[in-house]
N, CA, C and O of each residue as an XYZ file, in Angstrom:
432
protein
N      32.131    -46.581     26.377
C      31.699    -46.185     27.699
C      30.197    -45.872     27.680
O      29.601    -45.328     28.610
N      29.740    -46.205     26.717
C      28.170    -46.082     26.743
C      27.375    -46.402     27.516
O      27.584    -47.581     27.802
N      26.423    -45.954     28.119
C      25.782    -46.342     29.450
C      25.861    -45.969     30.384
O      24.974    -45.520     31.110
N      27.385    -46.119     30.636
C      27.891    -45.265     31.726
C      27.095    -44.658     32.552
O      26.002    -44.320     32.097
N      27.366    -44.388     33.795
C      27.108    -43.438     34.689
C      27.985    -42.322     34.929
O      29.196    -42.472     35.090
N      27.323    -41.057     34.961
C      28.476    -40.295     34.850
C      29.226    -39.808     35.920
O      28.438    -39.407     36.776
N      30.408    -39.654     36.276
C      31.572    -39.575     36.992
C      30.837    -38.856     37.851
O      29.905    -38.142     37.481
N      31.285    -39.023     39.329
C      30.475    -37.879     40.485
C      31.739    -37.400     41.046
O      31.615    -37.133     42.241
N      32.882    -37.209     40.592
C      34.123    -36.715     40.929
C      35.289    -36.108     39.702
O      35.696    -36.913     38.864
N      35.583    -35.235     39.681
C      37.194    -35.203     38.995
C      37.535    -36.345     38.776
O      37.442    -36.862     37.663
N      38.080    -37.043     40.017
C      39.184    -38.463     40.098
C      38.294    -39.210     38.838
O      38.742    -39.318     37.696
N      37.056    -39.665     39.230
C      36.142    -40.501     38.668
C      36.319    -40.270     36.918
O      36.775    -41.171     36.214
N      35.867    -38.866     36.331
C      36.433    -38.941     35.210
C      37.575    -38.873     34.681
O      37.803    -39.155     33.504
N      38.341    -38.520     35.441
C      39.694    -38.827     35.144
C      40.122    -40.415     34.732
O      40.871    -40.741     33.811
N      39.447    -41.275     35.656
C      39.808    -42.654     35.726
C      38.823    -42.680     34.419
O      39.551    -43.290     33.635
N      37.983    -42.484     33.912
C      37.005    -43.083     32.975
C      37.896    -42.568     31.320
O      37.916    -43.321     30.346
N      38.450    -41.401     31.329
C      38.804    -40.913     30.205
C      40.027    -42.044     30.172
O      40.362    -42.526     29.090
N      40.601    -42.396     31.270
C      41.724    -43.064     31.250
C      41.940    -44.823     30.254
O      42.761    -45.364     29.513
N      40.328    -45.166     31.010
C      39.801    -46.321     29.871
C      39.415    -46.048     29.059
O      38.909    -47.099     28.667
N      39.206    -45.324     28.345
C      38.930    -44.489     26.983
C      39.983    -44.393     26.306
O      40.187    -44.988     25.248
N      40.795    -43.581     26.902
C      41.809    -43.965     26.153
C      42.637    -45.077     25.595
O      43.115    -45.239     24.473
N      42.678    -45.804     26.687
C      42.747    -47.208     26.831
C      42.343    -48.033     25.437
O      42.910    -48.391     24.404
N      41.121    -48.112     25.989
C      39.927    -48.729     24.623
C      40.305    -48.136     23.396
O      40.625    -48.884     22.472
N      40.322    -46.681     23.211
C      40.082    -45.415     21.748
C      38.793    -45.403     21.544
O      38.243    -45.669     20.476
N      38.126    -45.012     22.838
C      36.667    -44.270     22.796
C      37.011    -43.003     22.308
O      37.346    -42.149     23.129
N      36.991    -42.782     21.338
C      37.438    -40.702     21.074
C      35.542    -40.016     21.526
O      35.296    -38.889     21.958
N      34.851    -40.762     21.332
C      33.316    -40.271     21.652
C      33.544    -40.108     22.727
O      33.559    -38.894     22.930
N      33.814    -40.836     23.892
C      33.470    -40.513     25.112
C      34.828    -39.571     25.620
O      34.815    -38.815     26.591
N      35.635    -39.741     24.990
C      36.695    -38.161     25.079
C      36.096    -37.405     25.297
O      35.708    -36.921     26.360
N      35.842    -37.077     23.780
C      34.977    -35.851     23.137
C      33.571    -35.005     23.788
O      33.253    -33.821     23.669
N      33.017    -35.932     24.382
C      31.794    -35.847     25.450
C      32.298    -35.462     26.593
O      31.710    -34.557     27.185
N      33.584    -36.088     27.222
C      34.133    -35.338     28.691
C      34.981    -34.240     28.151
O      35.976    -34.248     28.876
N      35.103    -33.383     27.343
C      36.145    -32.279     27.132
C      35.575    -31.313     27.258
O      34.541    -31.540     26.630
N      35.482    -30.039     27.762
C      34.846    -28.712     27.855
C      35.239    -28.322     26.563
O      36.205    -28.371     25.801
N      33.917    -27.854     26.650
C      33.545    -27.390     24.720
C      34.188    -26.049     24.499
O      33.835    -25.328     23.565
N      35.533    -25.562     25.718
C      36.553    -24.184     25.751
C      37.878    -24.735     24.667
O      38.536    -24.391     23.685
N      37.732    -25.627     25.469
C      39.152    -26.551     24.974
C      38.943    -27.694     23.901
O      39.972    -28.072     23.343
N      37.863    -28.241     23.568
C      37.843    -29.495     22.966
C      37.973    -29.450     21.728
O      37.395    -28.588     21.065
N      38.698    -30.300     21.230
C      39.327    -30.372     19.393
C      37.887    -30.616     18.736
O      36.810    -30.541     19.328
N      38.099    -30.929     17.361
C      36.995    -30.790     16.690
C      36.610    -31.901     16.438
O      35.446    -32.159     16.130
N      37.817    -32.989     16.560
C      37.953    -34.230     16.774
C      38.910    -34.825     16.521
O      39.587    -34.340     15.614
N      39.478    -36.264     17.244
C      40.197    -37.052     17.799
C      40.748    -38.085     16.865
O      40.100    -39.054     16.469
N      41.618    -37.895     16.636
C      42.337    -39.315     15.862
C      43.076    -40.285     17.193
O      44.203    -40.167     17.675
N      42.564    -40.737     17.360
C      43.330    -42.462     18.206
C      44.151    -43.169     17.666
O      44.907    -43.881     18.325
N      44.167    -43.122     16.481
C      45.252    -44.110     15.527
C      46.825    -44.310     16.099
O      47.038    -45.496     16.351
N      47.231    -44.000     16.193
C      48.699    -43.794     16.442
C      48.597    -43.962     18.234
O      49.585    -44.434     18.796
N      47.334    -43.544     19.108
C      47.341    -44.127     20.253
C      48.249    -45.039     20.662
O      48.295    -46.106     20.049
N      49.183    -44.795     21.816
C      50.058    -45.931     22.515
C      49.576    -46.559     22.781
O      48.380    -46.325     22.606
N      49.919    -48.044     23.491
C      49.183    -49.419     23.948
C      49.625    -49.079     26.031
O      50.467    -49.610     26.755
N      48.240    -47.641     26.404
C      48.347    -47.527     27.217
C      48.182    -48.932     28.871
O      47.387    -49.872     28.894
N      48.867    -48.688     29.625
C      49.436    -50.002     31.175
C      48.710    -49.493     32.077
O      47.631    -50.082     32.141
N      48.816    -48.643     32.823
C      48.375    -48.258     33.871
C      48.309    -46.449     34.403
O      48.922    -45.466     33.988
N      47.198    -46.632     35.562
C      47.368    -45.247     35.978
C      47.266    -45.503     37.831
O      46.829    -46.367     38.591
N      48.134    -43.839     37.962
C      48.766    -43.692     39.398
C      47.921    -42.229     39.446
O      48.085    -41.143     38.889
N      47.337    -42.546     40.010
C      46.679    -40.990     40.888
C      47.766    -40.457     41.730
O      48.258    -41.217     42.564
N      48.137    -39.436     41.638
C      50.077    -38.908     42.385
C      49.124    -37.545     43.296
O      49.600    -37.390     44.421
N      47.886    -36.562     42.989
C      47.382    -35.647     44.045
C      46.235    -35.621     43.066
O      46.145    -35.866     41.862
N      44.962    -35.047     44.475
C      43.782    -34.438     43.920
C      43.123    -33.489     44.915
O      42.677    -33.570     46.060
N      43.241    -32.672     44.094
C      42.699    -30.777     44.632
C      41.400    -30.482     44.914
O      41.172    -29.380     44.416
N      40.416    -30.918     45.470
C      38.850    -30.591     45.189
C      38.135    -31.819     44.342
O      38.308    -33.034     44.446
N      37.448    -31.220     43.647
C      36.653    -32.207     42.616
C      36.097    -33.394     42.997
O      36.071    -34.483     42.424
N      35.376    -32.805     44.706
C      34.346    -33.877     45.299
C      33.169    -34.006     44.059
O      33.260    -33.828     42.844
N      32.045    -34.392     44.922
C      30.715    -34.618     43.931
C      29.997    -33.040     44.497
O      28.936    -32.511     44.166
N      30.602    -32.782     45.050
C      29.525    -31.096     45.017
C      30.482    -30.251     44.575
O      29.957    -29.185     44.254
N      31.729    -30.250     44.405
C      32.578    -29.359     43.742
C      32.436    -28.961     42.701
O      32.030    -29.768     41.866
N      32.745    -27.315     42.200
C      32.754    -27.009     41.118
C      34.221    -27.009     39.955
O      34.272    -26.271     38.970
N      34.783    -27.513     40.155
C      36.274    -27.476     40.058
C      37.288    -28.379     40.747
O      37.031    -28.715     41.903
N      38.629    -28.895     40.066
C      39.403    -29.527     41.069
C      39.986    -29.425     39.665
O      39.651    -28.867     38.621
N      41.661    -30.698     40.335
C      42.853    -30.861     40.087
C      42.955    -32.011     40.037
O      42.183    -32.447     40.891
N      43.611    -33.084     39.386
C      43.880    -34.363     39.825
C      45.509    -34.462     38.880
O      45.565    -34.086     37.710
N      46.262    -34.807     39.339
C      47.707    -35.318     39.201
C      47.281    -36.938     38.885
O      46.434    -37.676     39.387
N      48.496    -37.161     37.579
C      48.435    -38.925     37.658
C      49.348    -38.731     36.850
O      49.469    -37.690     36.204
N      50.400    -40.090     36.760
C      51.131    -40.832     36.003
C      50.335    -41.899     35.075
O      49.677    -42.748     35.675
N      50.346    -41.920     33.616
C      49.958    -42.977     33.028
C      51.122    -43.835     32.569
O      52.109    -43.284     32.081
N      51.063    -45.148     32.698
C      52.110    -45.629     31.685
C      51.510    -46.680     30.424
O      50.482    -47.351     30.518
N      52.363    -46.635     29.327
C      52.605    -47.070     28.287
C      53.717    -47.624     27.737
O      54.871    -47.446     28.126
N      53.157    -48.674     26.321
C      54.739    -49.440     26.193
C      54.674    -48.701     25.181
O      53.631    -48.544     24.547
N      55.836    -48.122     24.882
C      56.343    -47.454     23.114
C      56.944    -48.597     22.211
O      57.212    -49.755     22.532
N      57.081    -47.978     21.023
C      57.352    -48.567     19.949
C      58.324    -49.492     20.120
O      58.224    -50.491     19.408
N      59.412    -49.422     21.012
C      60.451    -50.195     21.227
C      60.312    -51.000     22.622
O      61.237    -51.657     23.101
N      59.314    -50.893     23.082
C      58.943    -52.371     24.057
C      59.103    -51.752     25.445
O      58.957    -52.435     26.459
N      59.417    -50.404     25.482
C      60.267    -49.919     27.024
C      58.828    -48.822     26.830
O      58.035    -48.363     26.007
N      59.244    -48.833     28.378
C      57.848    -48.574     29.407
C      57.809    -46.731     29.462
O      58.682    -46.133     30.092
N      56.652    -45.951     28.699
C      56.739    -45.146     29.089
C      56.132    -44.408     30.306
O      55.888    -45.119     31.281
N      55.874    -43.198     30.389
C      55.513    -42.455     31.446
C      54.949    -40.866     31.032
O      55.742    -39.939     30.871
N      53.347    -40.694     30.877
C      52.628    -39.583     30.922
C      52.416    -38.873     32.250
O      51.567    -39.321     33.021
N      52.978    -38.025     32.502
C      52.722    -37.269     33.724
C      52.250    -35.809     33.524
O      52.808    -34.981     32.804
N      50.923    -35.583     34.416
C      50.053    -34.520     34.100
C      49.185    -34.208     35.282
O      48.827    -35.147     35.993
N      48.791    -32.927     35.578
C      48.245    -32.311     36.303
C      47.225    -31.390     35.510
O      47.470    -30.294     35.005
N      46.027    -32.084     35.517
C      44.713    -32.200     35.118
C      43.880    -31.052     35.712
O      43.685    -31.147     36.924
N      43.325    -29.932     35.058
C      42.189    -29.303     35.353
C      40.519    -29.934     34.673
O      40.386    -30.324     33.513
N      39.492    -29.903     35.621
C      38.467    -30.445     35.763
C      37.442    -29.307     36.109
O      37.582    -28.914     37.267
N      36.422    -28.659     35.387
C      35.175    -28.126     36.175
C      33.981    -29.290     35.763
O      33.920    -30.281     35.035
N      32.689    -28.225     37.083
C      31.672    -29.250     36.839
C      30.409    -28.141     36.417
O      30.139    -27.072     36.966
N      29.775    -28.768     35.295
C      28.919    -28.004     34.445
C      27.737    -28.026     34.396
O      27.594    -28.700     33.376
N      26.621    -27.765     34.776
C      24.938    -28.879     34.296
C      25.512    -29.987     35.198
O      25.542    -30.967     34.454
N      25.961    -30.338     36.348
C      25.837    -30.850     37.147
C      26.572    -32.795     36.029
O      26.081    -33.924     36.036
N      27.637    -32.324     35.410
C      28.755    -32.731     34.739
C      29.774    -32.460     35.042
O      29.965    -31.245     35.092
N      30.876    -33.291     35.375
C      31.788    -32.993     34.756
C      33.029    -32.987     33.477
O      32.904    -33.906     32.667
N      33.751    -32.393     33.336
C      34.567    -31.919     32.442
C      35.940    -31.794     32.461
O      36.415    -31.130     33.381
N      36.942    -32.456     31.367
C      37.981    -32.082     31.427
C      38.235    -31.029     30.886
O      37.668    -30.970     29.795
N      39.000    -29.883     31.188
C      39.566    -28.631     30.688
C      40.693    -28.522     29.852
O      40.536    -28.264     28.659
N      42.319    -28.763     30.559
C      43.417    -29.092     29.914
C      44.167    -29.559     31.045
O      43.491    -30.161     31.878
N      45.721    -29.402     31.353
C      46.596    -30.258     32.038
C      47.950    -29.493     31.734
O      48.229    -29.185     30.576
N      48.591    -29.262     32.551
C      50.025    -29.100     32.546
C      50.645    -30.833     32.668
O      50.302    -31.699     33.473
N      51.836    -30.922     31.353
C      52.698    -31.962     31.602
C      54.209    -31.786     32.210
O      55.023    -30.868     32.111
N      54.241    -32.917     32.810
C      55.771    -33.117     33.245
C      56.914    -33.570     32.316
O      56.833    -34.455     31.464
N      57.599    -33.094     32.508
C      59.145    -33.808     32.037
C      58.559    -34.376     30.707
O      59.279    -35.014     29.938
């Protein structure tokens, strides 16, 4: 994700970490994680062979917001060929005029 422009929304990095993950950018993880919460660093290895994402709600986290929410479903194929399903409700602040992922409550 180098180059990049950086996200002017929640949604926006949300969608960007999403191709990151995607890819196994752990740098550009690591760069969107608030330095409250962020590991020391990222193993991708074992990464699923993430499909798609569903934006399901989003709380705030315009481009002047300091904070928001964004809900999404990701899916993935697992080891056995059948389709999974990441579901999470995403906290986001915005920092130095950045933003940041925080952490996430998961579903089911």
């Amino acid at each position: 994700m180098t180059g990049q422009e950086e996200p002017a929304t929640a949604e926006e990095l949300m969608r960007s970490r999403f191709a990151a993950f995607k890819s196994a950018d752990a740098a550009w993880l690591l760069r969107t994680w608030h330095p409250s919460t962020r590991p020391d660093d990222l193993d991708l290895g074992d990464n699923p062979r993430w499909r798609g994402l569903q934006i399901v709600d989003v709380v705030d986290g315009g481009a002047d917001g300091r904070s928001g929410v964004v809900e999404f479903r990701a899916t993935y194929l697992q080891d056995d060929g059948e389709l999974g399903i990441l579901h999470e409700r995403s906290r986001f602040v915005r920092e130095g005029g950045r933003w940041y992922y925080v952490d996430g409550d998961l579903f089911g």
